[in-house]
N, C-alpha and C positions, 0 to 999 in steps of 0.2 A: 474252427470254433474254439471258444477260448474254456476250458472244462475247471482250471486247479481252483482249488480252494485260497477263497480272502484270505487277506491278512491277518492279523491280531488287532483285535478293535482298536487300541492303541494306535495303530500305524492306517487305520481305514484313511480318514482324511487324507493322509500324503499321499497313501497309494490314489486314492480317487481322482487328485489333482494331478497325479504324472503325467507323462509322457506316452506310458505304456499303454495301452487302449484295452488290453487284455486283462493284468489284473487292475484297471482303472475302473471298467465297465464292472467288474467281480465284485469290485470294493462300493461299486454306487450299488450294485444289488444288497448286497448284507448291509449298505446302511440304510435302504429303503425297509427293509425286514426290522433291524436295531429299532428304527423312529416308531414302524407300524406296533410292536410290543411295547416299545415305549407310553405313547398314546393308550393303549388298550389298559396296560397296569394302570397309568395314572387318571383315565376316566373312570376306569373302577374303583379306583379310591377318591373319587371327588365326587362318585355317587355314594359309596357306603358313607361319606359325612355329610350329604343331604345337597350336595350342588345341584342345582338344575340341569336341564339336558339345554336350556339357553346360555344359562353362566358357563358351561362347559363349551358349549359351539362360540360362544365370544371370544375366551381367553385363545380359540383352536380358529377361529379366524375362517369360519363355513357356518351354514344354514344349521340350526336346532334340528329340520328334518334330517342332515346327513347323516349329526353323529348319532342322531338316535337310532338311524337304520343302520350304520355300521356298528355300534357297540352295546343294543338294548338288549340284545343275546348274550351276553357278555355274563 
């Protein structure tokens, strides 16, 4: 099993695309984590200026029920 620590965000993508399968698969995990924080900050701020939970599921391209059940805790 493959344990070291990703890359530097910088270098995620290349590693992701390697050859290596070990830090490849490391570096698709910390970018699935990077994207999920992503998303979470920027639905928080397109609620605190009054976006819908539909204009926010549009732009994110899923159901108004998703994100609402993923980030109304938020």
């Amino acid at each position: 099993m493959y344990d070291a620590d990703p890359p530097a965000p910088a270098a995620l993508s290349e590693t992701a695309a390697g050859r290596d399968p070990g830090p490849g698969l490391a570096a698709v995990r910390a970018l699935r984590a990077l994207a999920d924080r992503l998303e979470a900050v920027q639905v928080h701020n397109a609620r605190e200026q009054g976006w819908s939970w539909q204009a926010i599921a549009d732009v994110l391209q899923v159901s108004r029920q998703a994100v609402h059940q993923k980030h109304s805790r938020d």
